[in-house]
Steps between C-alpha positions, in 0.01 A plus 500: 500500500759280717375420835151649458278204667187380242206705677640782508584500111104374548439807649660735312307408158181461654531882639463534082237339467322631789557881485384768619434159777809416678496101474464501904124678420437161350722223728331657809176370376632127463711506819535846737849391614624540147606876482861691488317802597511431879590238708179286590444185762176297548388399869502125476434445871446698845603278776400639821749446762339652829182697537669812363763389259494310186778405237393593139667244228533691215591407104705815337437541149736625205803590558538406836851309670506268801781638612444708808716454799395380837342768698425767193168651457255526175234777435152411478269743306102419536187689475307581773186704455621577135783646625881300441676426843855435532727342784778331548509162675761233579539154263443273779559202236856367417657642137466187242666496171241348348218614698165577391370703794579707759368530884453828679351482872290797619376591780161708544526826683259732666605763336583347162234502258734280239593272734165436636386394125802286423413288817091503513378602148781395254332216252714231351531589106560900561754632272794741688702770396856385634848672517832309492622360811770807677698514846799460676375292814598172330616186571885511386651222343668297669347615774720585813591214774262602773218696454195697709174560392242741712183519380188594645104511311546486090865572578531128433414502171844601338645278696309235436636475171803527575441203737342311203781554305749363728290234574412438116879496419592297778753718621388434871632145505851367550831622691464816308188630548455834659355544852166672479293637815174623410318704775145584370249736725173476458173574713361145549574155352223564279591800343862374408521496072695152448497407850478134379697493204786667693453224821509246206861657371634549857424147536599391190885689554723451763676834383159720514433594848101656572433697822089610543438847640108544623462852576155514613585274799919505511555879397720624272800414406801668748812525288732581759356286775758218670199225440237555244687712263813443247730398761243246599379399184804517293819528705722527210271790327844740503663265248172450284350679152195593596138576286243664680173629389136539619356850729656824477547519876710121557669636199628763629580363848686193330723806279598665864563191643763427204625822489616495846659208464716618187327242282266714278706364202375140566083631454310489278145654559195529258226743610141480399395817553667812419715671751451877453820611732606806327390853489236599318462779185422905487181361317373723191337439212581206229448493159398179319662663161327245266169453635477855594376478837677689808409458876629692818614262747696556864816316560387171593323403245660260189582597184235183440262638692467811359487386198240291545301760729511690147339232309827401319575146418779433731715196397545304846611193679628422814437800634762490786841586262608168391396389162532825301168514299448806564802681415380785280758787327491799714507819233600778730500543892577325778379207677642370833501117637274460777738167599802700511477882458686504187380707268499486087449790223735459216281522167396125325581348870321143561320537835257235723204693542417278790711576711573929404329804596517818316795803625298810301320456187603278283411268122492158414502368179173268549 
């Protein structure tokens, strides 16, 4: 067949010589990244950058494309206690053509029982469940002439490789290089992912301007303040795009700040944690139509959680509305989005159970 690359003709006749064994049953066995079934990475590497945080160098498998942007995010899917986790974490590395891994950085939380793994008990050599990178706070290209970057904690890491990639590409040398001002919060020296890398770049580019925030001994950052905040730190922050991501609460203090300056168009946020702002549901009972399981729940409780209070196999990722692995078919019913209020119940309607709580009874086709 025209334009049908060798291994996959390869493939195709070996799945006749290896049925009822799909030829993956056998490939796995020679090399685990060779499967079409599911994407697949190896850890080659965990770098630790501070005491808490680590970057995890990663080599997808079949079927994979370098090709994220700057500042997207991948899922990660690992067993813990049997059990398959899945998040969602930032490419801290720069996209390469011809690359042969990727870099996510992570940093361990107290409450995150993934997170705490990837940093302190993730072995070199474990093989990954990955999704494909997704996301709209990206690095355009070209990128605009003046730029602002505020970042606080793992905030950085999205725009780190963004960074990288300007950097990489050279587009922050010459007459026509953008003007970049980074400000990047963080509670010591210490505990700042990058911190030398980034001094190294700042140094490195006339163009990439680095201000240090220290909360535990200079506070936090004062947006509207005449000194230490924007006007102080970045005069011309009015005529600026600006990227902004780390805690919920600077989050939403940098979106008022914008907003009452007219200039929410020029933002772009990315949250990582979900922002439950809406109402909630009637509650009631769903039905998990396939697996035959059904569980009363109030209004404030997920779709996701209920389902997997009943035992059912939830399909999951992010968890916080972004990456749309868990979008099941709603049957009948009606569901309501705990971000926004809106609610959904037309039959065969694609909802994220993650964020949607159940408005009466209602089925999913799961």
């Amino acid at each position: 067949m025209a334009g049908t690359i060798p291994w996959e003709r390869v493939r195709r006749a070996g799945h006749t010589l290896t049925t009822p064994l799909d030829p993956d049953d056998y490939l796995r066995f020679l090399n685990p990244l060779w499967t079409s079934r599911e994407l697949r990475g190896r850890v080659e590497e965990v770098v630790p950058e501070t005491d808490d945080a680590a970057t995890l160098v990663i080599r997808p498998g079949w079927g994979w494309r370098y090709r994220h942007r700057p500042g997207q995010y991948v899922g990660i899917g690992i067993q813990v206690d049997g059990k398959f986790q899945w998040r969602s974490y930032s490419v801290s590395s720069a996209p390469r053509r011809k690359g042969r891994t990727i870099a996510i950085t992570v940093r361990a939380m107290p409450e995150g029982k993934l997170s705490s793994h990837l940093v302190n008990g993730l072995e070199p050599g474990t093989i990954l469940r990955l999704a494909l990178p997704d996301g709209d706070f990206t690095l355009p290209d070209p990128p605009p002439p003046r730029m602002l970057f505020l970042v606080a904690g793992s905030g950085v890491t999205p725009v780190m490789s963004m960074l990288r990639t300007l950097d990489r590409r050279g587009t922050l040398d010459g007459a026509d290089a953008p003007d970049v001002v980074m400000h990047y919060s963080s509670p010591t020296p210490e505990r700042m992912i990058f911190r030398e890398e980034l001094e190294a770049l700042a140094a490195k580019h006339e163009r990439l301007t680095l201000h240090q925030l220290h909360t535990d001994t200079d506070g936090m950052l004062e947006l509207d303040h005449p000194e230490r905040g924007l006007d102080g730190i970045c005069p011309d922050w009015r005529e600026r795009e600006t990227w902004a991501c780390g805690p919920g609460p600077m989050l939403d203090a940098i979106t008022e700040h914008f907003e009452q300056a007219g200039l929410e168009e020029q933002l772009h946020l990315e949250r990582f944690s979900l922002k439950l702002g809406g109402e909630g549901g009637e509650g009631g009972t769903i039905t998990f139509r396939n697996s035959g399981k059904s569980v009363d729940v109030d209004g404030a409780t997920t779709v996701l959680e209920a389902g997997e209070q009943a035992g059912v196999g939830m399909p999951y990722g992010c968890r916080m509305g972004i990456c749309h692995t868990c979008t099941l078919t709603l049957v009948e019913g009606t569901v309501r989005d705990l971000r926004s209020g809106d609610e959904f119940g037309q039959p065969n309607e694609p909802v994220q159970t993650c964020v949607t709580a159940a408005v009466g009874d209602c089925t999913l086709d799961i």
